[in-house]
N, C-alpha and C positions, 0 to 999 in steps of 0.2 A: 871711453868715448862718450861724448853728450850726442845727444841731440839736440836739433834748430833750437825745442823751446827750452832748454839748458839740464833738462832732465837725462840722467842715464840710459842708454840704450839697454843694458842688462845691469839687473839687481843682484844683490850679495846670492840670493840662494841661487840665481841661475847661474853665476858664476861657481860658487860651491858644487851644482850638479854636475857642471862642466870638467872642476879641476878635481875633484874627488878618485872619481873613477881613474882616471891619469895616473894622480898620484900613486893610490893604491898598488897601480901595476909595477911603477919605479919602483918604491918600496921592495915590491918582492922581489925585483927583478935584482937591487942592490946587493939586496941580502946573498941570493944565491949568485951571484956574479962577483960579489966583493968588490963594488965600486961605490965609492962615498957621493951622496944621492945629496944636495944641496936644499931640498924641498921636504924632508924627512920630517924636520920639526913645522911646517907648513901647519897653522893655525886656520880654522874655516873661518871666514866670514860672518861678522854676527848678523842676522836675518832678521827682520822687520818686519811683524806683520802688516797686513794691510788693515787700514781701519775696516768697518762692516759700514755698512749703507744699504741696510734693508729698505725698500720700495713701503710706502702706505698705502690702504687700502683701496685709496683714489688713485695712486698712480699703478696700481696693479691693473686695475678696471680701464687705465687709459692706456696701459702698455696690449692692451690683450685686445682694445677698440684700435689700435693702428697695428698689430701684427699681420700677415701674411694667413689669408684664412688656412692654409695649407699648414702652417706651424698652429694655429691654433692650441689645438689638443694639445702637441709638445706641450708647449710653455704653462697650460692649463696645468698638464701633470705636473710640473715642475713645481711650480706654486704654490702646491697643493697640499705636496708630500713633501718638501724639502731632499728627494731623492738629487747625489751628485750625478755630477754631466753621463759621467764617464757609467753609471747604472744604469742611468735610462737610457745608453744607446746602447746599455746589453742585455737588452728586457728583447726578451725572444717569448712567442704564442705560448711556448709550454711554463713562463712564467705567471701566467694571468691565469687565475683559479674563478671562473665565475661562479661557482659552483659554491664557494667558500665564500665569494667576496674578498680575495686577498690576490696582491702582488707579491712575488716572493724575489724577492732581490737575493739574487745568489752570485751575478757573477757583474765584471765589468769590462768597457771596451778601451782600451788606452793604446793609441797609436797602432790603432788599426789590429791589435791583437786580444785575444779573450782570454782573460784572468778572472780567479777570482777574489772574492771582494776580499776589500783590504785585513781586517782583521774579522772575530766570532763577533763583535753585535753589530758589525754593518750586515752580518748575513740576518735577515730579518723577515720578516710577514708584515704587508702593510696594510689596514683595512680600504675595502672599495666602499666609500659613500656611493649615493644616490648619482651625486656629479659626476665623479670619475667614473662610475659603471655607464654611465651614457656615452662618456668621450670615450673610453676605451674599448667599449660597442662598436662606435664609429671607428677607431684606429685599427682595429682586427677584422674588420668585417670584407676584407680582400684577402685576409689570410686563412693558409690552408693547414700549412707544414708545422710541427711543434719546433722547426727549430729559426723557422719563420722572426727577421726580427723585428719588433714595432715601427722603429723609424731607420730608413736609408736615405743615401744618398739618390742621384740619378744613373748611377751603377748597382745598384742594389745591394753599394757595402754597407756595413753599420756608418752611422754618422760618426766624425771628425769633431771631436770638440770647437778646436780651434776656427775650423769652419764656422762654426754655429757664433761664436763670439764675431768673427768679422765677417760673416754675409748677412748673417741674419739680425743676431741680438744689437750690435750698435745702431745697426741704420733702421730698427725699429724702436729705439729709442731718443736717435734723432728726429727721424719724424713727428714720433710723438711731444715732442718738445722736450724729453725727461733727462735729465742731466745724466753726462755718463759714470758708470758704474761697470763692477765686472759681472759676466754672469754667473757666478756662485753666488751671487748674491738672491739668486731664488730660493737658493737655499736656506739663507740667514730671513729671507722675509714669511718663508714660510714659517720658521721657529716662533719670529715675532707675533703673526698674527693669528696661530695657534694658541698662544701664551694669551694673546690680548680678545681674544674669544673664552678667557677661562678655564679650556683646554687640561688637564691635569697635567704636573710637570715631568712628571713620569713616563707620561701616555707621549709626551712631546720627544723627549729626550729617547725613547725606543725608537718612536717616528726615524728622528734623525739617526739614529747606528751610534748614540753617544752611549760611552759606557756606565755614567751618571749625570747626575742635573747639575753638577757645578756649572757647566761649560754654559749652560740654560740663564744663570745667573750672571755668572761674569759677561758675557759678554751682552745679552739682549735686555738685561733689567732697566736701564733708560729709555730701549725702544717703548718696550711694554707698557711702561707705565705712562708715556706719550698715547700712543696706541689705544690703551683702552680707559684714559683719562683719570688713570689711579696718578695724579702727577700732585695730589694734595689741594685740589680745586674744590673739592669737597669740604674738607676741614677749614679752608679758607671761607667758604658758604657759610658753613656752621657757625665761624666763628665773628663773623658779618649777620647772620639771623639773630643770635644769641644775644649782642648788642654789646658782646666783650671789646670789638672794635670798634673806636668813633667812625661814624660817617665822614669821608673826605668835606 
């Protein structure tokens, strides 16, 4: 099925999430029942990722001048740390060490249920600068309980990813004029602008719960070098002072 603008209504992986599980139960159900299962050889879908479309450092400062003073801090955190949706809506009082200056991302919230985090280096320690320890001052300062969690809904569940993408994150980037994007992409911009502050790649790549810096490489080395103007603009100066190239 398309949609109006001719685009698919569900993509290969949500289909694969859909028929996966199905399958699987036929399968066994065949086996032990002795009926020949038609879907057996059933091939998954090849998956596509999404391109990235990190936010720059002006449209960070314009998304954060039209947010909801109330989401503020959220998307501050977000930005910040590159921490995924589903961490920060399972950041409860007894994760925040001010003591230490560390967030300890231990668990996550996904469809309204609490897990923990996906594999050992998302489980992580993240440092509090000077900024996040003011916003995070502010976001705990009604809290009492350790198992208290930083952000709810207006029932006092954990936040709703998907909520967060269509109440909040779209229509404060249509207002703000910013072209749309998804919201994990806080997380791809946090990488980038960590990278393009000189950041070490290491220090980045724990940030994120990556288990090395390739991923740092493949995929945000264009931003970065956009970003903090290593794009060869320099060499190009040099090689215009030097007088190696004529004047136009």
């Amino acid at each position: 099925m398309e949609k109006e603008d001719g685009n698919r209504t569900l993509s290969n992986a949500r289909v694969n999430n859909i028929l996966w599980p199905l399958i699987s139960i036929m399968i066994v159900a065949a086996e032990e029942f002795k009926f020949d299962y038609p879907f057996s050889r059933y091939r998954a879908l090849r998956e596509q990722k999404a391109d990235s479309s990190p936010m720059t450092l002006q449209e960070v400062k314009r998304f954060l001048d039209y947010v909801e003073p109330e989401w503020y801090d959220y998307f501050l955190l977000r930005f910040m740390t590159g921490m995924r949706s589903c961490e920060v809506h399972g950041l409860q009082l007894k994760h925040i060490d001010f003591d230490h200056r560390l967030i300890k991302v231990r668990q996550n919230v996904v469809n309204g249920e609490i897990t923990d985090v996906k594999t050992p280096k998302s489980r992580r320690d993240l440092p509090i600068n000077d900024i996040l320890s003011s916003s995070l001052e502010r976001i705990t300062a009604t809290l009492s309980e350790p198992d208290d969690f930083l952000f709810t809904n207006d029932d006092g569940e954990p936040l709703d990813t998907r909520y967060i993408g269509k109440q909040v994150w779209h229509p404060t980037l249509k207002r703000a004029g910013l072209k749309t994007r998804r919201p994990y992409e806080t997380r791809h911009t946090a990488a980038v602008l960590h990278l393009a502050a000189h950041e070490n790649p290491l220090y980045v790549s724990q940030l994120l719960g990556h288990s090395n810096t390739r991923l740092l490489f493949e995929i945000y080395a264009p931003y970065v070098f956009n970003a903090a103007r290593n794009d060869g603009s320099a060499f190009s100066d040099l090689m215009r002072s030097s007088g190696v190239i004529k004047p136009d």
